[in-house]
C-alpha positions in Angstrom: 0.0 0.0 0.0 1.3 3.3 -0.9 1.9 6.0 2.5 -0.3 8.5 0.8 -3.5 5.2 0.7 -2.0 3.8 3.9 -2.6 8.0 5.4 -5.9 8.7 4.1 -7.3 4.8 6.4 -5.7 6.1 9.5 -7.1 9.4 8.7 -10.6 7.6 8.1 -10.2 5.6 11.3 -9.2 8.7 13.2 -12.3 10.6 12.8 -14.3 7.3 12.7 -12.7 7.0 16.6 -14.7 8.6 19.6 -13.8 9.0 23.3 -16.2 7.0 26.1 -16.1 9.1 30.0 -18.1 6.9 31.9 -18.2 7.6 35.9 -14.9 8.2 37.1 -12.5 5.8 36.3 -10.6 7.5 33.1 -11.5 6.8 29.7 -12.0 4.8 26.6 -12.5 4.7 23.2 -15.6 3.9 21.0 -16.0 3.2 17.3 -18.8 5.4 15.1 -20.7 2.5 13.5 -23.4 4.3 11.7 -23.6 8.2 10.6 -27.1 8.7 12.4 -24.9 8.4 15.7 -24.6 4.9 16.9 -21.5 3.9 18.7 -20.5 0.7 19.8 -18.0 0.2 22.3 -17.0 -2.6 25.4 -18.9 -2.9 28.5 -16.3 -2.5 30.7 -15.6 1.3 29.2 -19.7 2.2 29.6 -19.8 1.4 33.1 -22.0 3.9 33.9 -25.6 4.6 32.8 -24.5 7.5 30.8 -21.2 8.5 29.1 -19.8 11.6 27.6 -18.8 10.7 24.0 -16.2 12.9 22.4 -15.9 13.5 18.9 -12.8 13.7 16.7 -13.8 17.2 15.8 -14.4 18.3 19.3 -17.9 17.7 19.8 -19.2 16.1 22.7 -22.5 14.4 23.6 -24.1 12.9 27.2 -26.2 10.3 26.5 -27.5 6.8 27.9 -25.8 4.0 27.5 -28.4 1.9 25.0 -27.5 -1.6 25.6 -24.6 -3.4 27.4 -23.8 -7.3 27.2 -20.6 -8.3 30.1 -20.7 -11.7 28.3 -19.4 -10.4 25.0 -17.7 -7.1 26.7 -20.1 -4.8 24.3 -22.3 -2.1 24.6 -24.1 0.7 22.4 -24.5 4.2 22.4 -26.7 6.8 20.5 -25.9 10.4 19.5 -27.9 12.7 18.2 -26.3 13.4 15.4 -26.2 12.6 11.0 -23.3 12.5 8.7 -21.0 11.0 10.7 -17.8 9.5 9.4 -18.5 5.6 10.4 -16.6 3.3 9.8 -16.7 -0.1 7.4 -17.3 -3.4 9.0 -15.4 -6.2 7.6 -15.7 -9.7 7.8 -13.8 -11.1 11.4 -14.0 -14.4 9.5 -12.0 -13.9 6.9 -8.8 -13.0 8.9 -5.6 -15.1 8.7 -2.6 -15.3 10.7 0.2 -12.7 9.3 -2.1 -10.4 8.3 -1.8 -6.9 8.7 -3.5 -5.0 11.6 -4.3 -1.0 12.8 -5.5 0.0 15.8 -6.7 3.3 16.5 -7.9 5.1 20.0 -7.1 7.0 22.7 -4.6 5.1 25.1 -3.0 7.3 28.0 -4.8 10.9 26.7 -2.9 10.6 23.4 -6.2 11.1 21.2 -6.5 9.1 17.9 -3.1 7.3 18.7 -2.4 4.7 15.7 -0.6 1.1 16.2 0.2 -1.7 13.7 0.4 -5.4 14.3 -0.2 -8.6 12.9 -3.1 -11.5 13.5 -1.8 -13.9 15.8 -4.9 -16.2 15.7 -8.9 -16.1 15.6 -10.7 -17.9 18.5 -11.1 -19.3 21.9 -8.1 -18.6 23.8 -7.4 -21.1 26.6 -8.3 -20.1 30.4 -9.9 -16.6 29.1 -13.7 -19.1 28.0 -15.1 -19.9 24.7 -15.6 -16.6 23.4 -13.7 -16.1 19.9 -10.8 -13.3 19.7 -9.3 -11.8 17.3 -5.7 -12.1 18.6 -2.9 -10.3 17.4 0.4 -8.9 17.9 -0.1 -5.4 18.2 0.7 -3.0 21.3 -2.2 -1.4 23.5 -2.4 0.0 26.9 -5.3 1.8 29.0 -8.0 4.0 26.9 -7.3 1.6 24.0 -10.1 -0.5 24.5 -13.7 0.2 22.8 -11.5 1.5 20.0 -11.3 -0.1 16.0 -9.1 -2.8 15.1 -9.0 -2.8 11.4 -7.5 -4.5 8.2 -5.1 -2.5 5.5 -8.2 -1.6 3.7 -9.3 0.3 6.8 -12.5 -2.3 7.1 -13.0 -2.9 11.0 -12.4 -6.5 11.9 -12.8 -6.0 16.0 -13.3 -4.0 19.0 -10.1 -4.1 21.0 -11.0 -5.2 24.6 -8.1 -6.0 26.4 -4.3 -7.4 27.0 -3.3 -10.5 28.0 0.0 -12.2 29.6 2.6 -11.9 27.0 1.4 -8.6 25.7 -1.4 -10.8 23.1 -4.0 -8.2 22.3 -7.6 -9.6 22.1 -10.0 -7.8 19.9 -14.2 -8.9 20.0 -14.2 -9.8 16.5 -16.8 -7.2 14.1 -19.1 -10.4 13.1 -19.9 -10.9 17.0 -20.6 -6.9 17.3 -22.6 -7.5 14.5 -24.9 -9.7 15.7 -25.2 -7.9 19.2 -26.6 -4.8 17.5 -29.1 -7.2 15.5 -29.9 -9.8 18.4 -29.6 -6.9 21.6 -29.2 -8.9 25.0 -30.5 -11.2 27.7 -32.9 -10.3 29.8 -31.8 -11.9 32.7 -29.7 -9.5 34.9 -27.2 -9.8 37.6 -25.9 -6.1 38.4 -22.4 -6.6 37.7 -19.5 -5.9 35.3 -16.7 -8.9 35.4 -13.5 -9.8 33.7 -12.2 -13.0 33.9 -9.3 -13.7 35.7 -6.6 -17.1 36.1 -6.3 -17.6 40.1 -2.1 -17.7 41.0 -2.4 -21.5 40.4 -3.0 -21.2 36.8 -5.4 -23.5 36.2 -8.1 -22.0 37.5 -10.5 -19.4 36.4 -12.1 -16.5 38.9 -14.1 -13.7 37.7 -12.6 -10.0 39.0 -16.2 -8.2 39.8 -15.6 -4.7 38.3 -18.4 -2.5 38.8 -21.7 -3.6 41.2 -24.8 -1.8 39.7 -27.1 0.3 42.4 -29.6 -1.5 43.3 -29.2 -4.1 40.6 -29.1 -7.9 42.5 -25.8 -8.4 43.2 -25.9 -4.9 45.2 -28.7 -6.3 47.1 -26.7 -9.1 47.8 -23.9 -7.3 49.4 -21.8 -7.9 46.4 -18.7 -5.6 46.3 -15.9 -4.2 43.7 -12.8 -6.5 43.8 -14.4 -9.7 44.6 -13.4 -13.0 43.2 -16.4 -15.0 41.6 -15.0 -18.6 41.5 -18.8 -20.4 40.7 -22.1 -20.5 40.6 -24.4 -23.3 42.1 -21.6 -25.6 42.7 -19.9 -25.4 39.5 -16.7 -23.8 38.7 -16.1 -21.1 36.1 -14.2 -21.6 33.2 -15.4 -18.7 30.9 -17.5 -15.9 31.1 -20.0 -17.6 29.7 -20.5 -19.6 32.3 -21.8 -17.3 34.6 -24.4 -15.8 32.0 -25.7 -19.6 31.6 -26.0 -19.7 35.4 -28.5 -16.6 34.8 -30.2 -17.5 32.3 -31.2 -21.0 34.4 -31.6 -19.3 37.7 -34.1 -16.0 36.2 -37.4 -16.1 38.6 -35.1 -17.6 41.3 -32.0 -17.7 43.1 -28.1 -18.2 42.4 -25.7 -19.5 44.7 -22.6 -17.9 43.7 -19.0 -18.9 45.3 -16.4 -15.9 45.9 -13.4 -14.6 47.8 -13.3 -11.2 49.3 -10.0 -10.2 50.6 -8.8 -13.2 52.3 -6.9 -15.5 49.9 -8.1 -18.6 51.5 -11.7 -18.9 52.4 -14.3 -19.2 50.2 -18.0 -17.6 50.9 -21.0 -18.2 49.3 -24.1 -15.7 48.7 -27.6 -16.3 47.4 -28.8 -13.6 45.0 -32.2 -13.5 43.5 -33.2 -12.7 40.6 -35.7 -11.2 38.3 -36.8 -10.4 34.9 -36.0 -7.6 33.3 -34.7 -6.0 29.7 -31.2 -4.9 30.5 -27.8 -6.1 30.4 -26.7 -9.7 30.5 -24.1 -9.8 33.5 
């Protein structure tokens, strides 16, 4: 690709690339997915029930947050707006190890900062659940994620969520984005924003409890920021997904969920119930 072709896709992806404020725990990075204002970005960067969305040309916006779904680390926002530069969804499936990779957001307060990479691999990765990735090669730090990862073209392939050991960056690949705008979420609810987590002996799976919504079940439970979810209703977690199947069975009634708070060695358990409602899947 020639520098002046390989310019005008960053440029593109740039102004394509919004900042999230969400409560008071920095900042992310969202992705402009339509031009009449829709925005897509992680979960874990909408925290809040509103956000502050920042535009590449200095506007900014306080909205709702539309939708959020923990289990695949997504939500949706709406601005009032038209003619907006979105972006172009590609096709996650059609990626291949080797190829070539740009990331764009807003890591550290350096706004529409741009990295290259390379695909390391598309799928599951082990200990993290059966979610698919996009992994690849390709450096990020905080403010990064909710931002685009796309192909050479400029076509986004992925919503970069997160780091893992080794410096592996995992992306939610654009077909799974896709069908969360299409499908929307679970109406089973929880309360709480996780990210899963591999205990110190490595072969175990906890899941770090992030944010506890106000009033939301877990908060009725006593659940608190910083604990350890280890399982649900005497089953261990290996993924994510595990807790949102524990949910989805236990919606009208109670969950027995299995955590550590503070104390490295003892285990407590905690019976939340829980209700129906249309809101995020925890």
């Amino acid at each position: 690709m020639a520098s002046r072709d390989f310019g005008e896709v960053t440029e593109r992806l740039r102004r394509s690339t919004v900042q999230v404020h969400s409560g008071r725990r920095g900042s992310g990075s969202g992705v402009l997915w339509s031009e009449d204002g829709l925005i897509v970005t992680n979960a874990h960067v909408a925290r809040a029930e509103r956000a502050r969305v920042e535009l590449w040309d200095g506007r900014e916006f306080d909205v709702p947050v539309a939708t959020r779904d923990t289990r695949r680390d997504i939500a949706s926002l709406k601005i009032d707006a038209q003619g907006l530069p979105a972006v172009s969804a590609g096709d996650s499936s059609e990626l291949r190890p080797g190829q070539v990779v740009l990331a764009v957001g807003n890591p550290l307060g350096f706004v529409g900062a741009l990295t290259t990479g390379v695909v390391h691999a598309l799928g599951p990765l082990r200990g993290i659940g059966r979610q698919n990735w996009v992994q690849a090669a390709i450096r990020l730090a905080p403010g990064n994620s909710g931002g685009p990862l796309a192909d050479a073209q400029g076509r986004v392939v992925g919503l970069n969520t997160m780091v893992v050991a080794g410096g592996l960056a995992l992306a939610v690949p654009s077909n799974t984005v896709a069908e969360f705008l299409r499908r929307g979420v679970s109406t089973a609810r929880l309360g709480v924003t996780v990210r899963p987590v591999l205990l110190e002996d490595r072969h175990s799976l906890a899941l770090l409890v992030l944010e506890v919504e106000p009033r939301g079940a877990a908060a009725e439970a006593s659940m608190l920021i910083g604990d350890l979810l280890l399982g649900a209703n005497g089953r261990g977690f290996e993924s994510v997904e595990d807790l949102s199947d524990a949910i989805e069975a236990a919606v009208g009634s109670t969950l027995v969920l299995e955590f550590r708070r503070g104390d490295r060695e003892r285990k407590r358990e905690v019976t939340v119930r829980l209700g129906t409602r249309s809101a995020e899947a925890a």
